[in-house]
PDB file with one MODEL, atoms N, CA, C and O in Angstrom:
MODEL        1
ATOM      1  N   UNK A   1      21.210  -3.867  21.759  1.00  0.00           N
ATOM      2  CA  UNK A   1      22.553  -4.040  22.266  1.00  0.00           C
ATOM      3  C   UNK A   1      22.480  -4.079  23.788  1.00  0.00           C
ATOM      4  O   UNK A   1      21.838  -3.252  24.435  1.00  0.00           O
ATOM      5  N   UNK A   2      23.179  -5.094  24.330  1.00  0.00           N
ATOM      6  CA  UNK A   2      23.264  -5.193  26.167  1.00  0.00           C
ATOM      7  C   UNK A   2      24.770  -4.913  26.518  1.00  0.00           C
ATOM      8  O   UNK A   2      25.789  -5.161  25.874  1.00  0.00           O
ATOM      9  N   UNK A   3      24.580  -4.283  27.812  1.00  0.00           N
ATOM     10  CA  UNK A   3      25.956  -4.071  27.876  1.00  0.00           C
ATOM     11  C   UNK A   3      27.223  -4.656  27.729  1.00  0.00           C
ATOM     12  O   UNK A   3      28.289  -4.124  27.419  1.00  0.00           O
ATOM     13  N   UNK A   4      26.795  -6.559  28.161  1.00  0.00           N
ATOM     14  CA  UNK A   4      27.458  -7.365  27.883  1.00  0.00           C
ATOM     15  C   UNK A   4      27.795  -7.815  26.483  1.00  0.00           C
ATOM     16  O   UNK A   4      28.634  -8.715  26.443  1.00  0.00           O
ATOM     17  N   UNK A   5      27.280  -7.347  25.209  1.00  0.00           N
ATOM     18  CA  UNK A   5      27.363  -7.523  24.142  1.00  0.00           C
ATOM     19  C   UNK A   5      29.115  -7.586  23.693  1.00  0.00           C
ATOM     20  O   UNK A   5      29.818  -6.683  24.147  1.00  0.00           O
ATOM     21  N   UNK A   6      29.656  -8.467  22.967  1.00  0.00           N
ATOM     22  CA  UNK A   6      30.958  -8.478  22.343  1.00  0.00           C
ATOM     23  C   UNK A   6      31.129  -7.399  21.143  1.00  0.00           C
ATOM     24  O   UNK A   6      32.078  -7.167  20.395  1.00  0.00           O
ATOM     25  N   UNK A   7      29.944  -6.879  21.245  1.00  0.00           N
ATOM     26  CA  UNK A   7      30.158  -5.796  20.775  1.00  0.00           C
ATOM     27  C   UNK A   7      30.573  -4.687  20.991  1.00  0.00           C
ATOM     28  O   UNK A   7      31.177  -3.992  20.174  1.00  0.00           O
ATOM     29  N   UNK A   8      30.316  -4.414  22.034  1.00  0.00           N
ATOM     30  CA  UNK A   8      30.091  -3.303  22.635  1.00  0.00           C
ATOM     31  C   UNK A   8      31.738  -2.745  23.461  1.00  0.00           C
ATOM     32  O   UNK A   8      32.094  -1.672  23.947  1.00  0.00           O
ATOM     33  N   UNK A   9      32.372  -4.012  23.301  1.00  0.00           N
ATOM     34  CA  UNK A   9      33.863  -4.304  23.824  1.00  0.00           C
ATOM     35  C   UNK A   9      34.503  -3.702  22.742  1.00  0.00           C
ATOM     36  O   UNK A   9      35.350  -2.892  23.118  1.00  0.00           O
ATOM     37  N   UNK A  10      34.379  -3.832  21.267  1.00  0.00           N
ATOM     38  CA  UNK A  10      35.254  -3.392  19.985  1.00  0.00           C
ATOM     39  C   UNK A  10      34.943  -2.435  19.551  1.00  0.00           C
ATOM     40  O   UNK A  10      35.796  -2.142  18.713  1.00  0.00           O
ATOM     41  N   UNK A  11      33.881  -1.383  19.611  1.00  0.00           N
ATOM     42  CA  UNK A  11      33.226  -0.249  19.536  1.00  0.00           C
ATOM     43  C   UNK A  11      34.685   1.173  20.064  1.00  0.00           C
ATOM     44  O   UNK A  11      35.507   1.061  20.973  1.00  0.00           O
ATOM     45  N   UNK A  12      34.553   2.038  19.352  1.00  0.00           N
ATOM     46  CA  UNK A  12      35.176   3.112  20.131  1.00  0.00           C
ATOM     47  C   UNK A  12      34.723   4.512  19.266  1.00  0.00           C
ATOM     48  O   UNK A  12      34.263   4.663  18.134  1.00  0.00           O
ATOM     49  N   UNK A  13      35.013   5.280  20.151  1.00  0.00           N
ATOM     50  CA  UNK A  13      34.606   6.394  19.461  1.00  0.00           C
ATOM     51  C   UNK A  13      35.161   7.092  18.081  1.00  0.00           C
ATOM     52  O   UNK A  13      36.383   7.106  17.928  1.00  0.00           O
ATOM     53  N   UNK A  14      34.370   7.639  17.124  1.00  0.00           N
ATOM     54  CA  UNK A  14      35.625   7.775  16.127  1.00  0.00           C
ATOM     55  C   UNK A  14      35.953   9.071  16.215  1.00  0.00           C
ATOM     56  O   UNK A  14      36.231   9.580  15.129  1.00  0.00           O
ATOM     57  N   UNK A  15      36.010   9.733  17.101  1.00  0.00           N
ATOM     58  CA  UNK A  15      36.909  11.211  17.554  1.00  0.00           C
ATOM     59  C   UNK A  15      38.235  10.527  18.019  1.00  0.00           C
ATOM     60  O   UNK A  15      39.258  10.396  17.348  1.00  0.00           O
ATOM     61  N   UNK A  16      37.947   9.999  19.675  1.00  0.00           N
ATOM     62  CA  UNK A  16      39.501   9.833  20.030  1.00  0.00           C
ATOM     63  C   UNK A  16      39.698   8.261  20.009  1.00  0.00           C
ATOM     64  O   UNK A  16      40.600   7.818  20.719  1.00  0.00           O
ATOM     65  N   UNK A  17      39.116   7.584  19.437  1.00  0.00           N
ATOM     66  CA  UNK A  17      39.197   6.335  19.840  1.00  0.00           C
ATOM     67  C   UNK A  17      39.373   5.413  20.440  1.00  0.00           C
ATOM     68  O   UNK A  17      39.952   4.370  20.135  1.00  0.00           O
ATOM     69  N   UNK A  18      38.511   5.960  22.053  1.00  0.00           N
ATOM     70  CA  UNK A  18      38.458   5.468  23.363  1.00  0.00           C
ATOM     71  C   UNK A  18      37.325   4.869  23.216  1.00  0.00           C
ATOM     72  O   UNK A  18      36.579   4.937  22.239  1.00  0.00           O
ATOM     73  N   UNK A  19      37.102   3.946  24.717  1.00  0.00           N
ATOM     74  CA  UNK A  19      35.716   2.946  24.614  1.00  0.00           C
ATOM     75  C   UNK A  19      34.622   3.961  24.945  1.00  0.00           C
ATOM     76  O   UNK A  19      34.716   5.097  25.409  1.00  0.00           O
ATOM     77  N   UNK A  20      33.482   3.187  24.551  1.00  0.00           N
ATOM     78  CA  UNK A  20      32.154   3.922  24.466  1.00  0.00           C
ATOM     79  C   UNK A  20      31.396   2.999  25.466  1.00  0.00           C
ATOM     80  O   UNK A  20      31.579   1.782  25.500  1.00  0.00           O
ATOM     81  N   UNK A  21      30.314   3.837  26.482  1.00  0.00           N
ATOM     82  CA  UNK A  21      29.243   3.442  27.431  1.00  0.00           C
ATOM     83  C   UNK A  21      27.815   3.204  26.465  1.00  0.00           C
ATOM     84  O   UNK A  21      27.394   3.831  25.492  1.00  0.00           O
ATOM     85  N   UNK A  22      27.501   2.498  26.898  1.00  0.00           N
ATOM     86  CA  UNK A  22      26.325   1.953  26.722  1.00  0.00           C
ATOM     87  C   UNK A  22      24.967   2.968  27.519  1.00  0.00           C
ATOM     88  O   UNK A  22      24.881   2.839  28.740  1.00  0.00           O
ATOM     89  N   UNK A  23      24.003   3.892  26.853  1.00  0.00           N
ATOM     90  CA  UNK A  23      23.442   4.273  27.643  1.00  0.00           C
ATOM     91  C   UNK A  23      21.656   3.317  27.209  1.00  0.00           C
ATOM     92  O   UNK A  23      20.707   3.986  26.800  1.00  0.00           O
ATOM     93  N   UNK A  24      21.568   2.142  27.357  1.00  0.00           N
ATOM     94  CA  UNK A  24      20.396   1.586  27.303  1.00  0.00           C
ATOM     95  C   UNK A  24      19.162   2.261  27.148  1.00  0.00           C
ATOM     96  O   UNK A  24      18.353   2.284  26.220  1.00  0.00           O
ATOM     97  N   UNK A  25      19.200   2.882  28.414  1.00  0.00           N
ATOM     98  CA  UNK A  25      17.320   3.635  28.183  1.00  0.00           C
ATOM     99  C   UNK A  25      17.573   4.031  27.282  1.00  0.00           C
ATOM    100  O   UNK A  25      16.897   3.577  26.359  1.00  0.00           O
ATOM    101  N   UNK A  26      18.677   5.122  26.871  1.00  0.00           N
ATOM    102  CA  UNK A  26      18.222   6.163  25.637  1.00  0.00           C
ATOM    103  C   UNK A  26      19.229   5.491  24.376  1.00  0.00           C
ATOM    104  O   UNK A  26      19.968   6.123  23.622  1.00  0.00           O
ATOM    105  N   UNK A  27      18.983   3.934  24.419  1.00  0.00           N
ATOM    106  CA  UNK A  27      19.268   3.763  23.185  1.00  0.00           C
ATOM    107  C   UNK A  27      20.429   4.550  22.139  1.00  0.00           C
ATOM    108  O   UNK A  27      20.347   4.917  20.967  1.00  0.00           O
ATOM    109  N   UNK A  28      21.554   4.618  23.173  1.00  0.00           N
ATOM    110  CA  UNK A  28      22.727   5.270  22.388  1.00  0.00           C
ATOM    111  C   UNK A  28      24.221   5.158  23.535  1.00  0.00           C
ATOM    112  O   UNK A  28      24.128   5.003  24.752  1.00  0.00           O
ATOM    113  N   UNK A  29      25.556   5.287  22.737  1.00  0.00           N
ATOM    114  CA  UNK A  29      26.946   5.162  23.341  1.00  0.00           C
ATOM    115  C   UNK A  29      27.053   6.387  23.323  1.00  0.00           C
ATOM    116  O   UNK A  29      26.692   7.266  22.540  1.00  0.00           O
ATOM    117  N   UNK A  30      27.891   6.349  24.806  1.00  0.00           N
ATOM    118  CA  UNK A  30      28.331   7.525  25.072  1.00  0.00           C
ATOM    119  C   UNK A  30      29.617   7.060  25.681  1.00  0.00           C
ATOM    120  O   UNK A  30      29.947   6.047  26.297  1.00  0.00           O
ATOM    121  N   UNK A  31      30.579   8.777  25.076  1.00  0.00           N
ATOM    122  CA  UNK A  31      31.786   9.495  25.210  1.00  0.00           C
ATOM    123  C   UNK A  31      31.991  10.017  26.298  1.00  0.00           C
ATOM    124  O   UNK A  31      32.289  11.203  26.160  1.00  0.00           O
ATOM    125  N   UNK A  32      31.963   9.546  27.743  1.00  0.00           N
ATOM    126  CA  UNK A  32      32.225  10.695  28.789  1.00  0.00           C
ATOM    127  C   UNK A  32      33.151  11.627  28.649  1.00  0.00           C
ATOM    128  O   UNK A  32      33.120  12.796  29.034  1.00  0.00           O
ATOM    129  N   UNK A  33      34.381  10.773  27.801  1.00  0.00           N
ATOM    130  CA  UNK A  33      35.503  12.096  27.950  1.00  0.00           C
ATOM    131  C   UNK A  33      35.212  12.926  27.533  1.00  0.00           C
ATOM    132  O   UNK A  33      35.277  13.963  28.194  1.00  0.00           O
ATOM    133  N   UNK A  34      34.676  12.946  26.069  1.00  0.00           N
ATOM    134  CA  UNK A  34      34.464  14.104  24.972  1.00  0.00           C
ATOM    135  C   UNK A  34      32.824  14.496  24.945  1.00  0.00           C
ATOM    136  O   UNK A  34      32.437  15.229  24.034  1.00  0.00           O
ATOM    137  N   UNK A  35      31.817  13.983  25.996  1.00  0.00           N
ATOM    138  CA  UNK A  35      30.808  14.145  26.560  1.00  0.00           C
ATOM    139  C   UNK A  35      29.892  13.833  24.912  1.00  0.00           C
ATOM    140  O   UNK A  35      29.113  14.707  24.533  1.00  0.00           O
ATOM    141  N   UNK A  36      29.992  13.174  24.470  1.00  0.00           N
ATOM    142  CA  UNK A  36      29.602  12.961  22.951  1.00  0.00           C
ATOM    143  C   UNK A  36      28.439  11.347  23.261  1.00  0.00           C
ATOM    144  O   UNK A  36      28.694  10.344  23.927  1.00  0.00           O
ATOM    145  N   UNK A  37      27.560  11.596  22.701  1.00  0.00           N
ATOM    146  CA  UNK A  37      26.331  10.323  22.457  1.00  0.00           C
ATOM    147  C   UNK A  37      26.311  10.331  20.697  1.00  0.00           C
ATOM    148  O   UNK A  37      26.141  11.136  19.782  1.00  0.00           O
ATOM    149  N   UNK A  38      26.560   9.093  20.867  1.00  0.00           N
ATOM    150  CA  UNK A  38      25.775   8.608  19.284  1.00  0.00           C
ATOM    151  C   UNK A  38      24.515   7.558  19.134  1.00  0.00           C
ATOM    152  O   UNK A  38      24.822   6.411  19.459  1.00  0.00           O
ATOM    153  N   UNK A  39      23.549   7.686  18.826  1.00  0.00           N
ATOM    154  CA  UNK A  39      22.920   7.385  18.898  1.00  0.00           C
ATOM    155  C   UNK A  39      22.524   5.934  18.050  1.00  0.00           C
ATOM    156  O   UNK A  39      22.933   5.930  16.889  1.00  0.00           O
ATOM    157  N   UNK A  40      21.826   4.785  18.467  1.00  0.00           N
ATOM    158  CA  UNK A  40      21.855   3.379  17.714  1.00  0.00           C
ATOM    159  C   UNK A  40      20.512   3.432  16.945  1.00  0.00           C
ATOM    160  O   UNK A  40      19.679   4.103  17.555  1.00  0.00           O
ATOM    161  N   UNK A  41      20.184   3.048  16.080  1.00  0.00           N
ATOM    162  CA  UNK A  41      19.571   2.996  15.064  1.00  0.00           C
ATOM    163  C   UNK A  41      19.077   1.575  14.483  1.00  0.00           C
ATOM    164  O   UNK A  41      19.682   1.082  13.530  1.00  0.00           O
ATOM    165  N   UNK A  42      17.928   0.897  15.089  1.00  0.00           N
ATOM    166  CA  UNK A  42      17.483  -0.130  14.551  1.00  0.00           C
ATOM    167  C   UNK A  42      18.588  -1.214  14.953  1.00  0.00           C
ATOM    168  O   UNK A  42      19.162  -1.944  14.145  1.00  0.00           O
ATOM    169  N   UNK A  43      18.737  -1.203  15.972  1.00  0.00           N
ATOM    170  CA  UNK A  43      20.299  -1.858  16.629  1.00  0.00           C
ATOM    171  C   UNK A  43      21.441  -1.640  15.648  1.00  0.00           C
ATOM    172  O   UNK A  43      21.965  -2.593  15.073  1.00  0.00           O
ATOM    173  N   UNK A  44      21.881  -0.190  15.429  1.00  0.00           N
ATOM    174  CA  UNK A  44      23.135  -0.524  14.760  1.00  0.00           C
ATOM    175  C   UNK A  44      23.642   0.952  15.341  1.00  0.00           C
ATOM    176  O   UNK A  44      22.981   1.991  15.346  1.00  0.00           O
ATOM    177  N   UNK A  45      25.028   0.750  15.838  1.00  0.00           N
ATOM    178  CA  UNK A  45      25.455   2.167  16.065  1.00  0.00           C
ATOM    179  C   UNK A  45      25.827   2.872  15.304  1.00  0.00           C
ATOM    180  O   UNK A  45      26.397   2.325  14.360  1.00  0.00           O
ATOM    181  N   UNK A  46      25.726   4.511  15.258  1.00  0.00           N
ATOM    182  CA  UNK A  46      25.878   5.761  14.150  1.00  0.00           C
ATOM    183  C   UNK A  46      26.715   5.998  14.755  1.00  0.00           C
ATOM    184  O   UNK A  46      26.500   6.606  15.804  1.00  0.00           O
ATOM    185  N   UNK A  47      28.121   5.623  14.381  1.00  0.00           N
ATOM    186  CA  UNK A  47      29.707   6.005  14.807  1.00  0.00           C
ATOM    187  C   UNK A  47      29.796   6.744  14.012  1.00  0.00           C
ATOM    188  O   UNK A  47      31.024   6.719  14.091  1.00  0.00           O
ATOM    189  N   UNK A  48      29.603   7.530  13.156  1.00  0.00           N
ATOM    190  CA  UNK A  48      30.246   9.104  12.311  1.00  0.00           C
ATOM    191  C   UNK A  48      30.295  10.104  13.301  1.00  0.00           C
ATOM    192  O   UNK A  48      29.488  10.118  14.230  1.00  0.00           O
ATOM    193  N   UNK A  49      31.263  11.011  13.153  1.00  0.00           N
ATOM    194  CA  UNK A  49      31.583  11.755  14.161  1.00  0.00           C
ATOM    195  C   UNK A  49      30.332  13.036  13.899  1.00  0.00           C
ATOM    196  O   UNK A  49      30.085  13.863  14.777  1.00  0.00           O
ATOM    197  N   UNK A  50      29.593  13.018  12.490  1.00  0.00           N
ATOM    198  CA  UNK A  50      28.657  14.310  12.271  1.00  0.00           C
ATOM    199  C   UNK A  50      27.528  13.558  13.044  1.00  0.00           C
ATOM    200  O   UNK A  50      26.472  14.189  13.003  1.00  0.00           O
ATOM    201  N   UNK A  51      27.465  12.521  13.658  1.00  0.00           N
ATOM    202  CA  UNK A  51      25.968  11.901  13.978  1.00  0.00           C
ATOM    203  C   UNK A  51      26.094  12.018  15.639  1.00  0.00           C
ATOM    204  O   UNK A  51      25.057  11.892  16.290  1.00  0.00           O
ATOM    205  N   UNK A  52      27.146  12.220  16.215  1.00  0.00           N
ATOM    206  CA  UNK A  52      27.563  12.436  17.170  1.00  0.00           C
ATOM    207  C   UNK A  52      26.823  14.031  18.244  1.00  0.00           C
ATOM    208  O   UNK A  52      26.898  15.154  17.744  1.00  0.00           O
ATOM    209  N   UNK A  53      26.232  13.843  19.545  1.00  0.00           N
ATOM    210  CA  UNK A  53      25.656  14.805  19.837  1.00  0.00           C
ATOM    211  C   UNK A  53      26.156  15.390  20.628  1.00  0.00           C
ATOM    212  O   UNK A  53      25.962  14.519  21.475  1.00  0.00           O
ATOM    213  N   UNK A  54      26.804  16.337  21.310  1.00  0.00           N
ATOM    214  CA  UNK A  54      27.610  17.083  22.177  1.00  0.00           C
ATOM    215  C   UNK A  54      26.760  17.222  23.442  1.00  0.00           C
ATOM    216  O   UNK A  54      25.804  17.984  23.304  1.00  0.00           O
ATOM    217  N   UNK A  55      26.925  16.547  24.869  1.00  0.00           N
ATOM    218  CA  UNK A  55      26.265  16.735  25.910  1.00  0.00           C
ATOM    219  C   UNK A  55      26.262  18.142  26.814  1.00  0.00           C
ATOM    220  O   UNK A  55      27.212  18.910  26.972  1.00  0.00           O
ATOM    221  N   UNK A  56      25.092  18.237  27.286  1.00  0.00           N
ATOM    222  CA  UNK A  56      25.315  19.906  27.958  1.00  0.00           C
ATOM    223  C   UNK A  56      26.171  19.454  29.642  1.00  0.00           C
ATOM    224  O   UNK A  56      26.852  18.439  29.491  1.00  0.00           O
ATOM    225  N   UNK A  57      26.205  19.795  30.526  1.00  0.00           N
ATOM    226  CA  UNK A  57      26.554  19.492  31.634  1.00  0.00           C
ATOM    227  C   UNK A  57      25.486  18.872  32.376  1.00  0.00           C
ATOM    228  O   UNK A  57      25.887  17.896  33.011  1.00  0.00           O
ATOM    229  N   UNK A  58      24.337  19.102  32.496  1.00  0.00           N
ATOM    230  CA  UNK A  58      23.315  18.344  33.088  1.00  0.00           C
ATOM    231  C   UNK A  58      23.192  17.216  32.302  1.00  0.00           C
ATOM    232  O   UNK A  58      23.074  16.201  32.988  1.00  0.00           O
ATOM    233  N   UNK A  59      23.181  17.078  31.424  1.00  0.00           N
ATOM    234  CA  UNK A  59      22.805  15.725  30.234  1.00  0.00           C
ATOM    235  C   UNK A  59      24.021  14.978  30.867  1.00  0.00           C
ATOM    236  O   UNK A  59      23.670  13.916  31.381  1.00  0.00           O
ATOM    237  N   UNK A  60      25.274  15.228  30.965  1.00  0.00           N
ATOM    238  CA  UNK A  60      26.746  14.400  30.911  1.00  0.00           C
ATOM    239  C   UNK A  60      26.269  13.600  32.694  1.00  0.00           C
ATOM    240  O   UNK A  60      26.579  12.450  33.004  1.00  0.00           O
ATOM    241  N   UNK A  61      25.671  14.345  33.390  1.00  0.00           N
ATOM    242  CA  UNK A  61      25.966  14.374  34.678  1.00  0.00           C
ATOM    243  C   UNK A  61      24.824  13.270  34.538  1.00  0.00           C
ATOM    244  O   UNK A  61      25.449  12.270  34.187  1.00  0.00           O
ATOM    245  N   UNK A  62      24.062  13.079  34.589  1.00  0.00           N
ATOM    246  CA  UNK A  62      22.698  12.185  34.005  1.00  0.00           C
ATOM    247  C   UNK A  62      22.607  11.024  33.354  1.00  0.00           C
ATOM    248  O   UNK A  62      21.766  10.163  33.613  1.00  0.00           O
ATOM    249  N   UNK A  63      24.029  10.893  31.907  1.00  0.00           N
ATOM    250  CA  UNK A  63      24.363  10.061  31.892  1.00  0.00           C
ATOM    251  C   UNK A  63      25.597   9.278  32.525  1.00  0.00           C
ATOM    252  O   UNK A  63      25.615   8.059  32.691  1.00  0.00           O
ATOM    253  N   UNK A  64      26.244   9.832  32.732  1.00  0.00           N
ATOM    254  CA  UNK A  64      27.434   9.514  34.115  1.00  0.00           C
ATOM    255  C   UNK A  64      26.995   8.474  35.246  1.00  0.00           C
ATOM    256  O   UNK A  64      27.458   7.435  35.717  1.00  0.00           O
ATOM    257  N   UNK A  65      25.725   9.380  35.469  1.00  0.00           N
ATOM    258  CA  UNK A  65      24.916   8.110  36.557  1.00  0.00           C
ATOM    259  C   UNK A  65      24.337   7.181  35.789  1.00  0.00           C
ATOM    260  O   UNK A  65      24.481   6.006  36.128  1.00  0.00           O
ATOM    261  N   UNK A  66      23.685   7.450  34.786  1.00  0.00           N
ATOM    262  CA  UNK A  66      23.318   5.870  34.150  1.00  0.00           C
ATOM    263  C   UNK A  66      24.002   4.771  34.261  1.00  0.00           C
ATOM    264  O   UNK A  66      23.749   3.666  34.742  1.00  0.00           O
ATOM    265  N   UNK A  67      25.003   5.282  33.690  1.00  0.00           N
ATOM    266  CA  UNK A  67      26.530   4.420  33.291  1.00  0.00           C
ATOM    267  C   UNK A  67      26.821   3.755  35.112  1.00  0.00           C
ATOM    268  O   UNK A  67      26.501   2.652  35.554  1.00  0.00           O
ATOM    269  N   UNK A  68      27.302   4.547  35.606  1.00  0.00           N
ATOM    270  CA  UNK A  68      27.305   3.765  37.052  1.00  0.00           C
ATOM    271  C   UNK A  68      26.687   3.224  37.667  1.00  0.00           C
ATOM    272  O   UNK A  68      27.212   2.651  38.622  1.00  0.00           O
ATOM    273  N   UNK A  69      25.137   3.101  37.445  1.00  0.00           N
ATOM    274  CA  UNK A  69      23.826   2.689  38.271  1.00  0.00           C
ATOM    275  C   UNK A  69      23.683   1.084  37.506  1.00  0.00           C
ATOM    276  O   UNK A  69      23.206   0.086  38.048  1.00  0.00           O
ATOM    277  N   UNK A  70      24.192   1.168  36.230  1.00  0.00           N
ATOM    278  CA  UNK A  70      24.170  -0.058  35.144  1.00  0.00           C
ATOM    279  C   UNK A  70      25.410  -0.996  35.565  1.00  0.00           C
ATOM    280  O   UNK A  70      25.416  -2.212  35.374  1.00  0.00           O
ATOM    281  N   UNK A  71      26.232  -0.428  36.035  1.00  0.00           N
ATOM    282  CA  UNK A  71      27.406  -1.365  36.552  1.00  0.00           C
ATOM    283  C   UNK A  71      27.021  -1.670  37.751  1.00  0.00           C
ATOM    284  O   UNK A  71      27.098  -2.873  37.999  1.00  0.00           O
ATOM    285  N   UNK A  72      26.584  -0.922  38.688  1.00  0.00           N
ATOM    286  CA  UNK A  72      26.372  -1.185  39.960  1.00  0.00           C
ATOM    287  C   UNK A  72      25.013  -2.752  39.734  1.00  0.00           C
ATOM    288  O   UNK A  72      24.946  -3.783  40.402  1.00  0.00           O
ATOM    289  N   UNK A  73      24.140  -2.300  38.550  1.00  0.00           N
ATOM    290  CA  UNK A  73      23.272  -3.700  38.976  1.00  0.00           C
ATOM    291  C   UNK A  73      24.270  -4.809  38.350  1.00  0.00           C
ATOM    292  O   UNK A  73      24.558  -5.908  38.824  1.00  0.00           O
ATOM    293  N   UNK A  74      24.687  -4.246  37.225  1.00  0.00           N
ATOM    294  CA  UNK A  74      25.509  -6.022  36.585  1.00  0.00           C
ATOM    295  C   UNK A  74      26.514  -6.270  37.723  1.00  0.00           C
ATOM    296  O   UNK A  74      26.670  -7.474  37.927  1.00  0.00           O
ATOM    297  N   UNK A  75      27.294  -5.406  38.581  1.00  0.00           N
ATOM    298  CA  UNK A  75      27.923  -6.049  39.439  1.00  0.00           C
ATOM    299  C   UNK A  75      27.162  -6.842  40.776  1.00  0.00           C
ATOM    300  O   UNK A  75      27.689  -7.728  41.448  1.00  0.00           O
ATOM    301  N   UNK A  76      26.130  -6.422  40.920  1.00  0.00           N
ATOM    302  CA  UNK A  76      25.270  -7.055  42.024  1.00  0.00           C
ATOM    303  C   UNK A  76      24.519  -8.226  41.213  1.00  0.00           C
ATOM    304  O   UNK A  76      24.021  -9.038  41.993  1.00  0.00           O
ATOM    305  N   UNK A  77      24.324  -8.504  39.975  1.00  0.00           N
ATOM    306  CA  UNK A  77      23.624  -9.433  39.156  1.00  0.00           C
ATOM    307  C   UNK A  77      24.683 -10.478  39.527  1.00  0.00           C
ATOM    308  O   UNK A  77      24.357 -11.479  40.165  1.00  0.00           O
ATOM    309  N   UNK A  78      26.443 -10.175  38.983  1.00  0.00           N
ATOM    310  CA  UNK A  78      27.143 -11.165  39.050  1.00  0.00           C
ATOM    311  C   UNK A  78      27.731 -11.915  40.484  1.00  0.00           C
ATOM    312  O   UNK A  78      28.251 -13.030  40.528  1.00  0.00           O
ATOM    313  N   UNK A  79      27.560 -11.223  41.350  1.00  0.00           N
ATOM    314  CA  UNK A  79      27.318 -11.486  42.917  1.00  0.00           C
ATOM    315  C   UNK A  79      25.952 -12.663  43.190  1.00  0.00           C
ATOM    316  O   UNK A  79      25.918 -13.842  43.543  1.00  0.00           O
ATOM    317  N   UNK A  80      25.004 -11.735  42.855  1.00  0.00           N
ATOM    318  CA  UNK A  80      24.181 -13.086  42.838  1.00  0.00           C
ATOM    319  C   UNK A  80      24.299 -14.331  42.166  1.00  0.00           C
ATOM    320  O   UNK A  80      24.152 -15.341  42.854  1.00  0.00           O
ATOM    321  N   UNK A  81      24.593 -14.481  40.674  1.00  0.00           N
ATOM    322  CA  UNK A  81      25.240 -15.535  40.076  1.00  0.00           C
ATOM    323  C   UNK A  81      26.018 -16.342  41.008  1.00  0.00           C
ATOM    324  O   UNK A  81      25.636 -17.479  41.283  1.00  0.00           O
ATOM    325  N   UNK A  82      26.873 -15.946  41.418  1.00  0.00           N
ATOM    326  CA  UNK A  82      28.374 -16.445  41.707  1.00  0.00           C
ATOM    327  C   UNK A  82      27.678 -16.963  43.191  1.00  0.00           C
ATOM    328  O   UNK A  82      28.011 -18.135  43.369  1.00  0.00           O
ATOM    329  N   UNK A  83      26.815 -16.456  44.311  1.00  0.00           N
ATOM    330  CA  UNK A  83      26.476 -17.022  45.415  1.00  0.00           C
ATOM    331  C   UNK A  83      25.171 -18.129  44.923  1.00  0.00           C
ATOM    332  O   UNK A  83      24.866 -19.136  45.562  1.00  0.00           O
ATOM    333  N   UNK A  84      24.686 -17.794  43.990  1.00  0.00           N
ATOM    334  CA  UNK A  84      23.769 -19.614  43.590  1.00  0.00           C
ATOM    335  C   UNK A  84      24.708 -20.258  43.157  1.00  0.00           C
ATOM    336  O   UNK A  84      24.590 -21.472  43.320  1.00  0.00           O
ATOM    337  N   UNK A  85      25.810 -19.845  42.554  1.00  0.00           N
ATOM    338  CA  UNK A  85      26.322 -21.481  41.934  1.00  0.00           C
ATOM    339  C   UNK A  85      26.957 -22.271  43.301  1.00  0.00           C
ATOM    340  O   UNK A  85      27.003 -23.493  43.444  1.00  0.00           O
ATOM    341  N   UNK A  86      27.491 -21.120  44.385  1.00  0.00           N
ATOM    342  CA  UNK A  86      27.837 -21.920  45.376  1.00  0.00           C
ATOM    343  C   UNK A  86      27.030 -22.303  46.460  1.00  0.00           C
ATOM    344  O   UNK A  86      27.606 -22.345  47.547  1.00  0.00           O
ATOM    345  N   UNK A  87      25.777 -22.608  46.429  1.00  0.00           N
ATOM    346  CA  UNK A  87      24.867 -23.281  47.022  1.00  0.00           C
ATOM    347  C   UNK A  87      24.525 -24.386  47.209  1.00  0.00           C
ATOM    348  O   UNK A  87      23.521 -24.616  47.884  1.00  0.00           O
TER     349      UNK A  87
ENDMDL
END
């Protein structure tokens, strides 16, 4: 799954049923609100709320930055895009 996936847009958590982050390296979505990871499985996400892992405060804080460090490159990816096409 990539972040850009159309998937990844219809996905929500099944506690509160807010959107879910993409945490790539570790191969699983995460809940910032409810600090909750579920983990993907052979590319398929384990949305049950018992499969669901409760983050400690260092873990949340860790993935928090993932999540922002991953936007920060797709937003600098689409910057670059957008200055080659106008070349």
């Amino acid at each position: 799954m990539k972040a850009d996936d159309a998937l990844l847009r219809i996905l929500a958590c099944p506690i509160d049923k807010g959107p879910l982050a993409l945490l790539a390296a570790e191969g699983a979505l995460y809940n910032p609100r409810l600090r909750r990871r579920y983990p993907i499985l052979d590319g398929i996400p384990q949305l049950l709320p018992s499969s669901g892992e409760q983050l400690s405060d260092a873990d949340h804080e860790r993935a928090v930055r993932q999540i922002e460090e991953a936007a920060e490159a797709e937003a600098e990816a689409r910057a670059g895009q957008t200055e080659g096409a106008g070349s």
